[in-house]
N, C-alpha and C positions, 0 to 999 in steps of 0.2 A: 154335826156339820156335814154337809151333803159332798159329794165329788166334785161337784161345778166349783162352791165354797172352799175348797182345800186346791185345787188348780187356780184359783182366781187369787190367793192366798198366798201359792208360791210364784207368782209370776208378779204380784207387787211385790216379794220381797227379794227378788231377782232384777227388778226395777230401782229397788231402794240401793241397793248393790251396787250395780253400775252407776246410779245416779251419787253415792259416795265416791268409788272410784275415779269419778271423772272429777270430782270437787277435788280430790285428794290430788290428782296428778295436775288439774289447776294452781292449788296452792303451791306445791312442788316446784311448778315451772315458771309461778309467778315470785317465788324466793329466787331461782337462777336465776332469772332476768334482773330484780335489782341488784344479786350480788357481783353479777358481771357488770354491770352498769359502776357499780360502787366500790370495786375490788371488795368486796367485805365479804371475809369465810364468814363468819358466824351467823351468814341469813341461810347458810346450807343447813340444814337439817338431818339431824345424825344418822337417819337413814339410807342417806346420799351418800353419808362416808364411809371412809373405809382405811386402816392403816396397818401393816403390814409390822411396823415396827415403833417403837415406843421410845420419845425420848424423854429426856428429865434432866434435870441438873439439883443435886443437893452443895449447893455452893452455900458458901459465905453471904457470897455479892453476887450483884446481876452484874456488874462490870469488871470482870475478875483482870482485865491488863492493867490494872489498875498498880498491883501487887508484882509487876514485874521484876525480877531478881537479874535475867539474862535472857536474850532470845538468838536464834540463828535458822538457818534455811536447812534444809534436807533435799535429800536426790527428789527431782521428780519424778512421777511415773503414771503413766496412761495417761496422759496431758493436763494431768493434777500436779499445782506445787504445794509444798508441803513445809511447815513450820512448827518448830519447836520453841517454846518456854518452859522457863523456868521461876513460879509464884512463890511467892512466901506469905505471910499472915501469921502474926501472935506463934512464930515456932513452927506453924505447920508448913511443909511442902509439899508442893503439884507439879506434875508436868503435863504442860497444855499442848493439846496436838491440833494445828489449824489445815484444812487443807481449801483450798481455792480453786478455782474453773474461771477460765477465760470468762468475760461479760454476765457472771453470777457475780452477785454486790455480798448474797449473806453467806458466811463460810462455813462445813463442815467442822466439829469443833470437840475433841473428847477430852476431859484432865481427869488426874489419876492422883489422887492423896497416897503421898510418899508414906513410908511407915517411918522412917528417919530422913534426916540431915544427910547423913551419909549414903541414903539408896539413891536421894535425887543425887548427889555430888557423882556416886559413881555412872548413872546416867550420866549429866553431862560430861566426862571425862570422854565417854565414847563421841558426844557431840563435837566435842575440842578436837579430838583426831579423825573427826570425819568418817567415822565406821559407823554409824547408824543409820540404815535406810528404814523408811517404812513403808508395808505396802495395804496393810490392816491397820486403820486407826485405833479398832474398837482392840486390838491385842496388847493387854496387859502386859507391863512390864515387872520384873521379879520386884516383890516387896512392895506393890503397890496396888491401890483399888481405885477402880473408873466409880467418880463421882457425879459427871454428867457428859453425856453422849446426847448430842445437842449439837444445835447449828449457833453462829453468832455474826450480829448484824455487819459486823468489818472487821481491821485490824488497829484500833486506836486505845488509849483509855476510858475514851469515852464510848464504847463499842458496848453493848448489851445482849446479854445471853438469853437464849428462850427457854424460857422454864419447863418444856412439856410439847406434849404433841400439837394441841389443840395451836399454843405458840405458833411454830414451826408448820403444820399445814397453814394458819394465817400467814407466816410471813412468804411462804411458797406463791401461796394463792396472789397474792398482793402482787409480787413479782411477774408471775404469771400473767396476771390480766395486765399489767402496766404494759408487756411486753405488748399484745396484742394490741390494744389501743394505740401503741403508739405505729405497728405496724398495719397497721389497718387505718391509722387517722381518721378521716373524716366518715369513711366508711362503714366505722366501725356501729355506730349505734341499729344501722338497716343491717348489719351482720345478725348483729343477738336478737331483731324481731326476726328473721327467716330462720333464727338458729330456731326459738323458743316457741318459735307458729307450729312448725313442723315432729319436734322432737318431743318422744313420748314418756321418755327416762335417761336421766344419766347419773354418772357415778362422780366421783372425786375419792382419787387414793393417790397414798404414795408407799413403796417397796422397802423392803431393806437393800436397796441399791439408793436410795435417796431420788429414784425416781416421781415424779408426781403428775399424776394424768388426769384430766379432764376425758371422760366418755359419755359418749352423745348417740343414742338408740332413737331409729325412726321405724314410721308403720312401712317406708314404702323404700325402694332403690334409688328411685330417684330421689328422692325427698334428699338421700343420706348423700348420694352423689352431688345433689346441687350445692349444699352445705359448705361439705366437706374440700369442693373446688373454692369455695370461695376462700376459706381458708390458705390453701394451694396457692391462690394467686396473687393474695393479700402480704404473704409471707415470702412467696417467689420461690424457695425449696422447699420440699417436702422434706429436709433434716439436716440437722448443723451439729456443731458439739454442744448445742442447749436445746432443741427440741427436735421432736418426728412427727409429723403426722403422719398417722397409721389407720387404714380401712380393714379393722377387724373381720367384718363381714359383708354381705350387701345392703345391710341395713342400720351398721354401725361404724362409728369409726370414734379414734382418741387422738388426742395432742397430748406428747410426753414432754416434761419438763427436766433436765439432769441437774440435778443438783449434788 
């Protein structure tokens, strides 16, 4: 093969490259666009994601209030309220930790299998006299194991626990975009074509803070500025106690969700 043939060789397959690349970040952008259209995590593509923390639940039941024994309120703290139960089941005990945020519907959610009868009693006896604050969910209490560390969709019997991550970033996401559409209204569909014209990658994660963020990477400043204002104006602040929109860079920016 001559030198003309071996240059002409890599520059079709520096062709083929980019001509993948560009297909790849089509596909990519053409999944954000129906999943923001359709609240649906599962058109994001794993690559997109990203999570920081793991949840699960090895329960019984997906409807674990179901098993209620006793419940009561706990101190608030950092503008979370916070709730205790106490489950039963065929002899076994739990104690369920919910905690809640103003205008969030699905709640933070961890239960812990008693090792006896008597570790949950002696727990509630501190709940009876009002000595138990919590300020860490995920903190075991003596004589017992976290069975799932998990969010759950309310506070009723008929309330259902998310099984796992994949869960829990779908019910995030859900909430998420519902939030947006409904504060953008009519607006909202010319939002996602100038989000998805312009934007060259984004992310979806969430922290072990139960934060969950949407980030949105452009070629250009303005691109990221024009965007990002609409967002701004749509919403009317840039942060509340359930979201921030934040200008990472000049080419980037995220909407966090608090959960």
């Amino acid at each position: 093969m001559g030198r003309l043939d071996i240059i002409d060789s890599l520059v079709d397959n520096r062709v083929n490259e980019g001509m993948i690349t560009t297909l790849n970040k089509s596909k990519g952008l053409e999944e954000l666009q129906k999943a923001l259209v359709k609240r649906d995590f599962t058109l994001i593509s794993r690559q997109h994601r990203k999570s920081d923390i793991q949840y699960f639940s090895k329960l019984f039941d997906t409807m674990p209030l179901k098993y209620i024994v006793s419940g009561d309120t706990l101190p608030s703290h950092n503008g979370k309220s916070y709730y205790i139960y106490h489950l039963a089941d065929k002899g076994i005990h739990y104690i369920m930790l919910i905690v809640t945020r103003e205008s969030v519907s699905m709640r933070r959610c961890v239960i812990q299998r008693c090792d006896t009868a008597d570790v949950a009693d002696t727990i509630w006896d501190y709940v009876d006299r009002k000595a138990l604050a919590i300020v860490d969910v995920r903190s075991e209490f003596k004589g017992c194991k976290i069975v799932a560390d998990t969010f759950i969709s309310g506070i009723s019997n008929k309330s259902v626990i998310y099984q796992d991550t994949d869960d829990v970033m779908q019910a995030m996401f859900y909430n998420s975009i519902k939030f947006l559409q409904v504060e953008f209204g009519s607006a909202y569909s010319s939002f996602v074509e100038e989000l998805v014209s312009s934007c060259h990658s984004y992310k979806v994660t969430v922290d072990k803070n139960d934060t969950f963020t949407l980030e949105f990477s452009f070629n250009t400043r303005d691109d990221n500025y024009k965007v990002s204002d609409l967002c701004k104006k749509a919403l009317g602040k840039t942060s509340t106690d359930y979201y921030g929109i934040v200008l990472s860079s000049f080419t980037s920016f995220y909407i966090e969700f608090y959960y």
